[in-house]
C-alpha positions in Angstrom: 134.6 189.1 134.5 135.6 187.4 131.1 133.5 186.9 128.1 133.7 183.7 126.3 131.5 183.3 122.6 129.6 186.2 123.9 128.3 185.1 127.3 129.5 186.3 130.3 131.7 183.8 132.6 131.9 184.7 136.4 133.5 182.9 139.3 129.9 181.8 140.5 129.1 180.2 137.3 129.4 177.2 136.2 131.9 175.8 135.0 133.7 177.3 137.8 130.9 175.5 140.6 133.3 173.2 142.3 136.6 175.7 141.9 134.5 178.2 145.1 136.9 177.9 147.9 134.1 176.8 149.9 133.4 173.7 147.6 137.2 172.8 146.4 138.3 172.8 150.1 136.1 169.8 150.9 136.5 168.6 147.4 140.0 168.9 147.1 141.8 170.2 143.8 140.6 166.9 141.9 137.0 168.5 141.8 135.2 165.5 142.1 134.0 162.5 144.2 136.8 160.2 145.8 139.9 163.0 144.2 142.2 160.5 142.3 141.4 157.7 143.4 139.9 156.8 140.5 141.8 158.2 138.2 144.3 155.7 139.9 142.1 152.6 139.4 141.6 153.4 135.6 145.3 154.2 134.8 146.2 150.6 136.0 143.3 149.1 134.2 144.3 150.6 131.1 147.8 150.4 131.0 148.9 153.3 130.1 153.1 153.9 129.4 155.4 157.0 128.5 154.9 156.6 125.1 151.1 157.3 125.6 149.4 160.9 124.5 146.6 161.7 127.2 144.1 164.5 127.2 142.1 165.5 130.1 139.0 167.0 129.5 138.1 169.4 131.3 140.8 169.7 133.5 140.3 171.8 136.1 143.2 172.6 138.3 144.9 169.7 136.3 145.9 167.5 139.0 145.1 164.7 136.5 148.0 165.8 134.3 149.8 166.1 137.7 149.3 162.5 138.7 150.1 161.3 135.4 153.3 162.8 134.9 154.9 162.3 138.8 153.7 158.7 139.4 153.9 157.2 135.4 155.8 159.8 133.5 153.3 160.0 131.2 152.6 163.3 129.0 149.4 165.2 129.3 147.6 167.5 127.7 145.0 169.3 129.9 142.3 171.5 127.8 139.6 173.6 130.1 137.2 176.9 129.4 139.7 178.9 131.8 143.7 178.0 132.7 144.4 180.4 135.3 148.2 181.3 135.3 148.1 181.9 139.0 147.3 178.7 139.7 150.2 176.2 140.3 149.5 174.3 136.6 151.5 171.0 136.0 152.8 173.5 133.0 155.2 174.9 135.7 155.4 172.1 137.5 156.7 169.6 134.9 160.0 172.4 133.6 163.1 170.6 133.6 161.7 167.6 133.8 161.5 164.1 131.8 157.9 164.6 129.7 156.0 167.6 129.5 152.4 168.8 130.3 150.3 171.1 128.7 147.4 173.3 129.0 145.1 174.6 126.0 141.8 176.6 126.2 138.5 175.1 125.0 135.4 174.8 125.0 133.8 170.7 124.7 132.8 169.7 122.1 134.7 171.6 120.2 138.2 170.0 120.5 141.2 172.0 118.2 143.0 168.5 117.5 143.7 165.8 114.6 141.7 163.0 114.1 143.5 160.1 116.0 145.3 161.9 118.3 145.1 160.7 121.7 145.7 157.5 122.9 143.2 158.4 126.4 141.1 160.8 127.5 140.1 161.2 130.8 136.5 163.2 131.3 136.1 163.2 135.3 132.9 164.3 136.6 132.7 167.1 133.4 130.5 165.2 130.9 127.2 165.9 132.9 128.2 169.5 132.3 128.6 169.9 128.5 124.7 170.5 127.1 125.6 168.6 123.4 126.8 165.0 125.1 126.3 162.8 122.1 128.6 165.2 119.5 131.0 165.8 122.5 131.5 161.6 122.9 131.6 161.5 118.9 134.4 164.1 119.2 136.1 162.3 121.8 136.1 159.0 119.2 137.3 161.1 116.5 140.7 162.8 118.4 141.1 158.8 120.0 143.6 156.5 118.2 142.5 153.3 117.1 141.9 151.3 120.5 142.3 154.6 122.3 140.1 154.4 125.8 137.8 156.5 127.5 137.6 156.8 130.9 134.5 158.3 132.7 133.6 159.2 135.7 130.1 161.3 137.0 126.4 161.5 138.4 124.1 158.9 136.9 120.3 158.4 137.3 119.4 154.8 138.1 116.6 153.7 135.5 113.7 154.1 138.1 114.0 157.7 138.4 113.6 157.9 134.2 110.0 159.5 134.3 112.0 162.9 136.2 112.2 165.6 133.6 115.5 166.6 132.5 115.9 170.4 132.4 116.1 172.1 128.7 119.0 174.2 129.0 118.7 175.8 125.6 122.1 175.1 124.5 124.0 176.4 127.6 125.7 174.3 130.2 123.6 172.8 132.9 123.7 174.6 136.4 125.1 171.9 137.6 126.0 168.0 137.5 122.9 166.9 138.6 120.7 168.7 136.2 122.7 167.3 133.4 123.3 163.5 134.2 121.8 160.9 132.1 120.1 157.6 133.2 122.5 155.0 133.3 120.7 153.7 130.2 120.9 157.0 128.5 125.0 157.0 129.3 125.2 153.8 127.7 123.2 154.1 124.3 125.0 157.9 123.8 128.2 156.1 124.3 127.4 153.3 121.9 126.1 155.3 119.6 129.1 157.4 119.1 130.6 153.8 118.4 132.5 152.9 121.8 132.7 149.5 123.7 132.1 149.7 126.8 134.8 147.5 128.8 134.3 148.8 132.2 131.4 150.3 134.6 132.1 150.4 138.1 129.7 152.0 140.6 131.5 154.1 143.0 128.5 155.9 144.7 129.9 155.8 148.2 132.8 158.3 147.4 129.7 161.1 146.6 128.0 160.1 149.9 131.4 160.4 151.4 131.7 164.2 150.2 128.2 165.3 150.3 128.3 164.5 154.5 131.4 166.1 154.7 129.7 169.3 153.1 126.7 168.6 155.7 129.2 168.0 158.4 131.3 171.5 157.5 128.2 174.1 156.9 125.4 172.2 158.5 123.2 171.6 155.5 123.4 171.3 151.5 121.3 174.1 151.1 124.0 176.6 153.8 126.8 175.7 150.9 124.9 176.9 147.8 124.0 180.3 150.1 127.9 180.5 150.2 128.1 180.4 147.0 128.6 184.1 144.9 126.7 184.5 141.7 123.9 182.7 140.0 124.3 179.7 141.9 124.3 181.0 145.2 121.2 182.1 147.7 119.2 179.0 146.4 119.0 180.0 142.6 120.6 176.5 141.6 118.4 174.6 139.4 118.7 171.4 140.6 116.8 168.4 140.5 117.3 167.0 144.0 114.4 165.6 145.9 113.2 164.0 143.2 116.3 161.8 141.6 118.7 159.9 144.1 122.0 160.0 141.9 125.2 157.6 141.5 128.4 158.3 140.9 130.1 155.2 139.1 133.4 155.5 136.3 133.0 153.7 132.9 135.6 152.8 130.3 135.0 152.8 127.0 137.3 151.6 124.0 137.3 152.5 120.6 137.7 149.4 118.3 138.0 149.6 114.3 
């Protein structure tokens, strides 16, 4: 066990949810809904080149950083709550090779960079996750250069599920996605107000359906895969608000214009 700003961080704790062998087996290493798909999609809509600085936050196993530096050549910097050396980090992967990618240890939303860093950030299916979401979306306009863009992807709540409470998690990370996704209205004014345009918001709910039967299909039931689960989060402690909210999963880019 590790301590991190003096809570303790176990395996079965988020963030570490979707890194469970159980879940990243049918999830893949992407974590998320649909892998890289659209991480794919967004690249080409934003154009990024070689000449490009990218973070990924919230990176996971980093096959983000992966992506971008075999298929564009494009350098990464991947910053998460826990790099584990004995994983297979695009660090290692990228030696001798044209470009480099990195990994740095962090906690959203506090980001250790210069103003005007970045030229993209990718946040895949991590925003719902961090408990301050408006500072952590001004932070991500702050490390952006100018017309830097934003890509997200997540859960959302569509507008006639509003009247659902939202659990207070006091500060600490939600238990999991679900707990902490926004309305889609919410997303939007929290992204305004940090002082992005919106340029792109795709829904791309079929790629959760897709991996929430293959976790039925695999252990017979949703509630058999958090009982698998070690920790908190397991032997159905998860504080979820399913049965009452039917999320999406859709990918918005944002741009920041000055």
């Amino acid at each position: 066990m590790r301590r991190e700003n003096g809570q303790s961080l176990e395996p079965g704790r988020v963030p570490f949810l979707f890194r469970q062998k159980e879940l990243t087996r049918l999830s893949g290493r992407a974590l998320r809904p649909g892998g890289l798909a659209l991480t794919r999609m967004a690249v080409d809509f934003c154009g990024f080149d070689q000449d490009d600085q990218i973070l990924d936050a919230g990176c996971g196993f980093g096959m983000t950083c992966r992506y971008l530096l075999e298929d564009h050549g494009i350098r990464a910097l991947g910053m998460d709550t826990e790099i584990d050396s004995r994983l297979k980090s695009p660090v290692k992967y990228a030696e001798g090779q044209t470009g480099a990618s990195w990994f740095v240890q962090g906690r959203m939303p506090a980001f250790p960079f210069k103003s005007g860093t970045f030229n993209g950030i990718f946040c895949e299916c991590v925003l719902s996750l961090v408990p301050d979401k408006a500072r952590c979306l001004e932070e991500f306009f702050r490390v952006l250069k100018k017309n830097g863009k934003l890509v997200l992807t997540d859960l959302y709540i569509p507008e006639r599920y509003k009247p659902a409470p939202i659990p207070d998690h006091g500060g600490k990370a939600p238990a999991s996605c679900l707990d902490g996704a926004l309305t889609i209205l919410a997303l939007i004014q929290t992204l305004e107000a940090a002082g992005f345009t919106i340029t792109l918001m795709e829904d791309h709910t079929p790629y959760l359906k897709q991996m929430v039967g293959q976790m039925v299909f695999e252990y017979g039931s949703l509630d058999r895969v958090w009982e698998r689960l070690p920790g908190a989060l397991g032997a159905g402690n998860i504080a979820c608000r399913a049965g009452r909210l039917k999320p999406r999963y859709g990918m918005i880019i944002a741009e920041k214009y000055e």
